[in-house]
N, C-alpha and C positions, 0 to 999 in steps of 0.2 A: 500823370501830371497833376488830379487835383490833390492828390495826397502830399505830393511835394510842394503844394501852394502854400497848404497851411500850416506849414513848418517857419514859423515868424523868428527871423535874428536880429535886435536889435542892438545899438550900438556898444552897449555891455557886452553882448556875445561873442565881439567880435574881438573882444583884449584877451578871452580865455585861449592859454595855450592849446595849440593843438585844434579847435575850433574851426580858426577861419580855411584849413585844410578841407573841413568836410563841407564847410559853404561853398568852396569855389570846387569841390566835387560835386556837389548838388545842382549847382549853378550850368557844369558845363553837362551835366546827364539833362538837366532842364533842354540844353541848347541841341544834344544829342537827340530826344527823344521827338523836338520838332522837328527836326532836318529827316529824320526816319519817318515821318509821318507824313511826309510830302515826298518821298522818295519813290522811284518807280516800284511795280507791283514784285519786279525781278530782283530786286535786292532784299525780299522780306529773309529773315534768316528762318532756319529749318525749325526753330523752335516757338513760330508763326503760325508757322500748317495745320489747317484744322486735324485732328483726333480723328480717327480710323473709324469705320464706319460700327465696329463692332465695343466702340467706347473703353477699349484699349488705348494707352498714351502713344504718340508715334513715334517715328523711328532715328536715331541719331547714330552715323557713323563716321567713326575719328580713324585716323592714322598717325603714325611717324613713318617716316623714310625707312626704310629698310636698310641695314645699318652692312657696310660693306665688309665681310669678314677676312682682309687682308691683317688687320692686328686685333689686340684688343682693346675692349672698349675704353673710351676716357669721358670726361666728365659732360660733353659737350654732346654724348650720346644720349647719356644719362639725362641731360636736360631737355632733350626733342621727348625724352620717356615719360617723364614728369609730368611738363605741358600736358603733351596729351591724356595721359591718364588724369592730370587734373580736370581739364573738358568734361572728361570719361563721366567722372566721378558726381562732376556738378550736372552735369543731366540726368545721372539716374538720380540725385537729390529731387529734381526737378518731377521727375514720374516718365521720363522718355524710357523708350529699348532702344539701351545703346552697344552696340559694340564696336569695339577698340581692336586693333590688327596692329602688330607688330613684326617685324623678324630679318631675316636677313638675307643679303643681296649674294650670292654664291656664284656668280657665273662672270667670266672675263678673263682677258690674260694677264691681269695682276695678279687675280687668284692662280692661276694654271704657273703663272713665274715664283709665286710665295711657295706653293705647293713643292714643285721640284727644288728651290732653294733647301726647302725643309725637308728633300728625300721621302714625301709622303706623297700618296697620292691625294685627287684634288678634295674627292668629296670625304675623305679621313679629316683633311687640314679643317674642310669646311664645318663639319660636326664637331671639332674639337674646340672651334672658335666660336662656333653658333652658340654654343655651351655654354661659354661666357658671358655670354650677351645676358642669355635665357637664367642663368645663375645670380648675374647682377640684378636684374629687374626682381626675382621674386625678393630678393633681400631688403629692396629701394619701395617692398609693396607695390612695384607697378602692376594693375590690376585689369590687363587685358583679358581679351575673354580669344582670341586668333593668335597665334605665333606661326607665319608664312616663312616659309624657307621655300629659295626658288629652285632648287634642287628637287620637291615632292612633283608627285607624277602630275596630282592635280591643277598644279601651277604649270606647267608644259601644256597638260593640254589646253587652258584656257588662251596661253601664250600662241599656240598653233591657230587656234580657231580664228581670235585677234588678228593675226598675220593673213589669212585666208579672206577674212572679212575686207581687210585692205585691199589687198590683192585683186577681189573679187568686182573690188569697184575702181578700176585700175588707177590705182597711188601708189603702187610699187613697182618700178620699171628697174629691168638691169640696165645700168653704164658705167661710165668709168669716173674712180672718185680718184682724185692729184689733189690735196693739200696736206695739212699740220696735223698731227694726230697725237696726244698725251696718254699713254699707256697708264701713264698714275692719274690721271682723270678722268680714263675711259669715254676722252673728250677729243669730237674732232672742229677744228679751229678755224676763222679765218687770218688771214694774212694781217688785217690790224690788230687780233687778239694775242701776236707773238711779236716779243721783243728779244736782243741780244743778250747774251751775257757770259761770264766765265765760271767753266766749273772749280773742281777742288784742287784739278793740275793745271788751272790756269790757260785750257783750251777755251775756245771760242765752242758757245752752245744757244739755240734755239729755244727760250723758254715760253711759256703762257705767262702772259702781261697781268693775270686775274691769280695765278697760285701760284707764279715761280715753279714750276715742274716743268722740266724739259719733254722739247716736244720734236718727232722727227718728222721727216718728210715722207706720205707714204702715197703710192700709185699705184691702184689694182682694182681688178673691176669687181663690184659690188651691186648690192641691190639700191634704189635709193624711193624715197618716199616722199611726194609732190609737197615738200611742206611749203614752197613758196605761194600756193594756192589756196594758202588760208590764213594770209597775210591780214586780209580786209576783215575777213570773220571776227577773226581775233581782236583786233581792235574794237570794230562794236560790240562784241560781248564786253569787251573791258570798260570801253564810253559808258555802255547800257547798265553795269553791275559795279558801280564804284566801289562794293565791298567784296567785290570776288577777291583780291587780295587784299591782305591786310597783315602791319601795320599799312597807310595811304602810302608810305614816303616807296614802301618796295613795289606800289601798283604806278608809282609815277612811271617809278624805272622800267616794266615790264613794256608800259607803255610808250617809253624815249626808244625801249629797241627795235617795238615794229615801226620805227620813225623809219628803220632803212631796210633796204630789200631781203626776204630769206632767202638766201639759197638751199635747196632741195639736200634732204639730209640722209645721208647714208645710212642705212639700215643692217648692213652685214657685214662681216667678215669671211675672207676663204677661209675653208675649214683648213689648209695644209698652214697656217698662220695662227688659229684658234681655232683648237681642238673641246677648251671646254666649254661648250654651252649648248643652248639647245638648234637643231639644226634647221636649216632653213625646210619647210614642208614642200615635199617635191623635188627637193634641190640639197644634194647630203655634203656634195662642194662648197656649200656655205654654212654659215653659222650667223643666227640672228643675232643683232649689235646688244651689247648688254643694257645699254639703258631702256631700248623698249621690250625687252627681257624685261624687266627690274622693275618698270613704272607699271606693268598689266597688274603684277602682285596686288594691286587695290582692286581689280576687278575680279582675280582670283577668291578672294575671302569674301565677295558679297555673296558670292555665288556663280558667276561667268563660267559660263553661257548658259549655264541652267536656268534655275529662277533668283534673278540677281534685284530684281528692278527695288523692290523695296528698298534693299540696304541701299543701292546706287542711289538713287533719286536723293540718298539723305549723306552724300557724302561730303567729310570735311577734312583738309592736307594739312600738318604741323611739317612744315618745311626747316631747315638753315638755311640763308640767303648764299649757299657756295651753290645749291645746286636748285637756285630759282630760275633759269632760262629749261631749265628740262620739266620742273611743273607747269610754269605760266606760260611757257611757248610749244614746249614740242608738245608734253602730255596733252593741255587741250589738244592742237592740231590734231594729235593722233587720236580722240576721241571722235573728232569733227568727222572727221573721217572714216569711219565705223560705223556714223551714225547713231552714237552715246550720249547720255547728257553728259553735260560739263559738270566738276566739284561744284557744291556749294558755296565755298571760299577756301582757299593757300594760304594760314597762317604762318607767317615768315617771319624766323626769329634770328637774332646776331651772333654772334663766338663769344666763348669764354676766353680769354689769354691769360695770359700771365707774365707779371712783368710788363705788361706792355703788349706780348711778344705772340704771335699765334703760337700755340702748342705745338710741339715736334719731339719724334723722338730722338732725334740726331742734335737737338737742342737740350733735351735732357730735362724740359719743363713740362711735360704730361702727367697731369692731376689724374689719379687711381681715385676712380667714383668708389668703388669696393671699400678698401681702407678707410675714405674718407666717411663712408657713411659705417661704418664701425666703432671709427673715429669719434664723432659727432651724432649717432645715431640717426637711426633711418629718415624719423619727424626733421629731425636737426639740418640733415643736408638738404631733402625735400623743400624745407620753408625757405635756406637762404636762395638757393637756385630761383624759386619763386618768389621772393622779395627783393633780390638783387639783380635776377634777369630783366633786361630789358630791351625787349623783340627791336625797335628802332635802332639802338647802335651795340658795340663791343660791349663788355664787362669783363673788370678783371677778377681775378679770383687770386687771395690771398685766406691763410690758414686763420691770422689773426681778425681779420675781419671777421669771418664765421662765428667764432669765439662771441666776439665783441658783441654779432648780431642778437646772436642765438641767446648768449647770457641776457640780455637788455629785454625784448621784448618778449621770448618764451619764458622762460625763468622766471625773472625777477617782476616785469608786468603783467603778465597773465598768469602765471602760476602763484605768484606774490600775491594779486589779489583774488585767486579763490581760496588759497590757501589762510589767507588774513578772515575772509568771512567765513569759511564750515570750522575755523578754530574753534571749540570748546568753550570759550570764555565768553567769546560771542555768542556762539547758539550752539549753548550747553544741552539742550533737548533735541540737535541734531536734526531739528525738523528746516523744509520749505515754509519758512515766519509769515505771518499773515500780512494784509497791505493796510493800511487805513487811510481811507480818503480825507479823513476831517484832514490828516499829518501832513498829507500829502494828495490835494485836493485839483481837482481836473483845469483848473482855471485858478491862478493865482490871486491869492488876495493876502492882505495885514491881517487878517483873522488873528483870535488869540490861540487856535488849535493849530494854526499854519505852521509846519517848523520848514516846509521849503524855500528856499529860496532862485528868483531868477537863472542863475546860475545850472539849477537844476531840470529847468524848464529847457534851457537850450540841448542843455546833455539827453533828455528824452527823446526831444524831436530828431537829434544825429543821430539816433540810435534806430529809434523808428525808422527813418528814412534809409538807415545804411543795406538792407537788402537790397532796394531798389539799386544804389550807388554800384555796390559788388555784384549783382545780376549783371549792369551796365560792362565792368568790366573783364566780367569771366566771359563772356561774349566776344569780345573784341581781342580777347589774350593780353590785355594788361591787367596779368594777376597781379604784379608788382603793384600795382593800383590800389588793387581790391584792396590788397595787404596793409599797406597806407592808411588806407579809411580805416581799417578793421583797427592797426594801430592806435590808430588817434582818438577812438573810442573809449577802447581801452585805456588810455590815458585820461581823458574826461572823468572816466569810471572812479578811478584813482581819486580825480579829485573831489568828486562827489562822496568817497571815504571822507576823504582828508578833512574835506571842507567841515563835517557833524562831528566828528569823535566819535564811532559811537561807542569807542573802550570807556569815552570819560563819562558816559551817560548813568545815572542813577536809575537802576533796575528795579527798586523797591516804588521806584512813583511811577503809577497805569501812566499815563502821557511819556516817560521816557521808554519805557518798556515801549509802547506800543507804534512813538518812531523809533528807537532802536529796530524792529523787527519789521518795519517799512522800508526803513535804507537797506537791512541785508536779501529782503526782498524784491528791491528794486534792482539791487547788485547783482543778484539769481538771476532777473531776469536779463540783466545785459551778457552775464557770462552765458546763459541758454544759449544766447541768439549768438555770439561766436562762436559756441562751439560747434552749432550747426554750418554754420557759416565758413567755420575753418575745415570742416570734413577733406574735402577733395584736396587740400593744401595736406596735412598733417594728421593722417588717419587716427592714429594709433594715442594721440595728444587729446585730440579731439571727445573721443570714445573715453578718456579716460575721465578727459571734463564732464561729460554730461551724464555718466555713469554717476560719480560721484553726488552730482547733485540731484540723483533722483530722475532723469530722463529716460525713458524706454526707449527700446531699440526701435520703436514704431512711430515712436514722436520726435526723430530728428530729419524730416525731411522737408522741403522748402516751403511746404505747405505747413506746417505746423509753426513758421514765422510770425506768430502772431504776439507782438511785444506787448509785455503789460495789460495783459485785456482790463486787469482790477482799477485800475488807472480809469477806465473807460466802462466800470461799472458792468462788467461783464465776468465770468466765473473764470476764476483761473483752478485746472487738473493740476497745478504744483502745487498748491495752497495745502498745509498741513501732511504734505508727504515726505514720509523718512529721508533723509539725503540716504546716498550709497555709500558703501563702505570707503573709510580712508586707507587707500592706498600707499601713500606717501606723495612724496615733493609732487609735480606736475612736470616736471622740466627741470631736470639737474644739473645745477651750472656747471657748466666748464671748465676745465683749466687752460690758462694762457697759453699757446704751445713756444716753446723757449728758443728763443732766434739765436743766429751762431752768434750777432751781438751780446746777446744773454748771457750766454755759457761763458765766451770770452771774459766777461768780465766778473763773473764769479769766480774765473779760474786764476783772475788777478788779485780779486778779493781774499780769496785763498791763501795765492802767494805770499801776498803782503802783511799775513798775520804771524804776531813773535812764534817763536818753536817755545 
């Protein structure tokens, strides 16, 4: 807080474009950082915890959903991937041990039905699909360090043990389960979550009011699991932990549904109905229900039941809000009940469509993550998912947008401007240019050596502060945020070019030389601080920025945030060091991709020329 005190905007600051963006960032981190300050001791987040007793950093573990291998993957996988590898990425910045668990959901009778459709057996289809998954991510740099498939033995047995545990403190009783069951949801319903409707011959059909996926009516006796009995719990963990989910708007919702009664939730299938999954312990008549198959997998990769507690204790969910009532209702419940700690926090994030339209493939609108980041390259889709996603509602996804983003802000503004200051013409001796305080002096004044102006002063202080802003929102999962600020920096940046010339500056007089090599030094130092900044966003972009300008691979981590120390009369390691070799461009613009509008009227343009 006092560091954000003394960032002073006065009412000149507030007309520069882009600006009053990072004030009303500042303002609401301000407003964040009090409300966190008063907040119970339960909601500190995991990157609070004091340091381990042996002065090793402590421990951070993320997830995604384990991704169902009935098809392959689309874009909306890709971006639970993202997310959390970006999490990933910005704690090991930070000096955590983190690890990251990905993989995929192999057991149910979707898969056992996709399986025979396909004349393959199940755990063939399952490896050939898991593949995809596992082929997409290395391509996309997702940077897990687990890839869980529930098919490995050690996943069973943790899933047995779990089951046993329950069992053992009687929450699993057999009776008899009669309602709504959705095969394509691997979801059972109650009587208000189905409505009517007509299929493709015009019969009369049973759907889920939440996905439109038909659903039948099924009676057969099963195992079931006290979940009405941790109705109350649930609620005060959620009262007690305002940030256990997060965005707020998906912890309201979690919290409107324990508004009415659970009924007790089936945990099995007869095995002569599903054959593939793992089978209930003691009892080979059944088969355990796939979702608490499917949710243990986080317990599997800490460690469960061996030595898990470290990773556990430090656990964090990247969820899609289709399957938020099975993290923030039943998965805690079934933890309660085990006697486990609860996650850390459920970040809950919304769909990509298109068109408007959720994805489908019988709709023929499923975005190929693969192609597109071949397309667009790996940085290129990486950044818009993470600039365009936004966890509170839908986003849609169009080709030309990418383009448009991608060109604008990687390209042309951050590539544009580091490419404009290590030019030659500028700093023909290719060095990190010295600062000069008389030029560019800690405290504004008319001096006759002054050549800064106001203007300049505000762009300092957003720049300084922007770690704090983007710490704020890689926290919370509004990367989109971070992005924002990081943006509008960059833009400032610009015009702190714009504003000196320093192409028109006369080289031959010491006072122009010496702010000429002040502003490309000032410029150094803002591009430093994004490209560390942008790491967990744009790996590969990143690395190439700070490479060039002279940054070791030692001096890009959150700690080495240290803007401008010459500024502040303090020694700066860049000062007189070679920049690194030029590579080329930073981010190679795009081309438009050509809409059937386009073609169409080239094809008329065409037509209508003389022979």
């Amino acid at each position: 807080m006092t560091g954000l005190k003394r960032c002073s905007f006065n009412s000149q600051a507030m007309r520069i474009p882009g600006l009053c963006i990072i004030i009303k960032q500042l303002k609401t981190l301000q407003r964040l950082q009090t409300c966190a300050f008063f907040s119970t001791m339960r909601c500190i987040s995991s990157d609070t915890r004091p340091t381990r007793r042996d002065g090793r950093s402590h421990y951070y573990y993320i997830t995604t959903p384990i991704f169902y291998v009935n098809a392959s993957p689309h874009i909306g996988h890709l971006y639970s991937a993202v997310t959390a590898d970006c999490l990933h990425r910005y704690k090991l910045l930070k000096g955590f041990d983190s690890k990251f668990a990905t993989g995929t959901d192999e057991h149910g009778l979707k898969i056992q039905q996709a399986a025979d459709a396909a004349g393959e057996d199940p755990l063939s289809f399952c490896t050939d699909v898991s593949e995809r998954f596992k082929h997409l991510f290395r391509c996309c740099d997702i940077q897990y360090t687990d890839y869980i498939r529930t098919t490995e033995q050690r996943h069973r047995r943790a899933v047995e043990h779990f089951w046993s545990l329950l069992k053992s403190k009687g929450l699993i009783y057999k009776g008899s389960y009669e309602g709504w069951y959705s095969t394509q949801d691997e979801s059972f319903l109650t009587p208000l979550q189905v409505g009517d409707a007509l299929d493709s011959s015009g019969e009369k059909i049973k759907i889920s009011l939440e996905t439109g996926h038909k659903v039948e009516w099924m009676q057969e006796e099963n195992y079931m699991f006290r979940l009405s009995d941790f109705r109350s719990q649930l609620l005060n963990w959620l009262n007690g932990n305002p940030r256990a989910v997060q965005p707020e708007r998906f912890h309201r919702t979690v919290v409107q549904w324990l508004q009415e009664d659970l009924p007790d939730l089936s945990v099995s299938r007869q095995r002569d109905r599903l054959q593939w999954g793992i089978p209930v312990p003691g009892d080979p008549d059944h088969t355990i229900y796939v979702w608490l198959d499917a949710l243990v997998n986080y317990l599997t990769v800490a460690g469960f039941p061996d030595q898990y507690e470290q990773w556990w204790n430090a656990a964090h969910h990247v969820v899609g809000k289709d399957i938020l009532k099975f993290h923030a209702i039943y998965w805690p419940a079934l933890l309660l009940g085990a006697g486990l700690p609860l996650p850390q926090t459920i970040y809950v994030h919304s769909h990509w469509t298109v068109g408007g339209k959720k994805m489908s493939k019988s709709v023929g609108n499923v975005v190929d993550p693969l192609e597109r980041s071949q397309r667009f390259t790996t940085d290129g889709i990486r950044y818009f998912l993470l600039r365009q996603g936004v966890p509170d509602s839908d986003c849609d996804y169009y080709d030309e947008k990418v383009v448009k983003l991608l060109n604008a802000e990687l390209a042309d503004s951050l590539g544009g401007l580091l490419n404009r200051c290590t030019a030659p013409f500028l700093n023909p001796a290719q060095l990190y240019p010295p600062f000069c305080s008389d030029a560019f002096p800690s405290q504004q004044y008319t001096g006759a050596t002054c050549r800064a102006v106001a203007e300049d002063y505000n762009m300092l202080d957003a720049v300084k502060a922007l770690p704090a802003v983007v710490e704020q929102y890689y926290e919370s999962m509004h990367v989109y945020k971070a992005l924002e600020a990081i943006s509008s920096c960059v833009r400032l940046t610009h015009g702190f070019i714009q504003r000196h010339t320093p192409w028109k500056l006369d080289k031959d007089k010491i006072e122009d030389q010496r702010w000429l090599d002040t502003v490309i030094h000032v410029t150094f130092e803002c591009l430093r601080m994004y490209g560390v900044l942008l790491q967990p966003i744009v790996p590969k972009t990143a690395n190439k920025l700070l490479s060039r300008l002279g940054v070791g691979t030692e001096e890009r981590s959150w700690a080495t945030l240290n803007f401008l120390p010459k500024y502040r009369s303090m020694d700066c390691p860049f000062e007189g060091r070679p920049l690194g070799p030029d590579t080329g461009v930073l981010f190679r613009r795009l081309e438009r991709p050509r809409t059937q509008k386009t073609r169409n009227l080239r094809k008329a343009n065409k037509a209508e020329k003389p022979l």
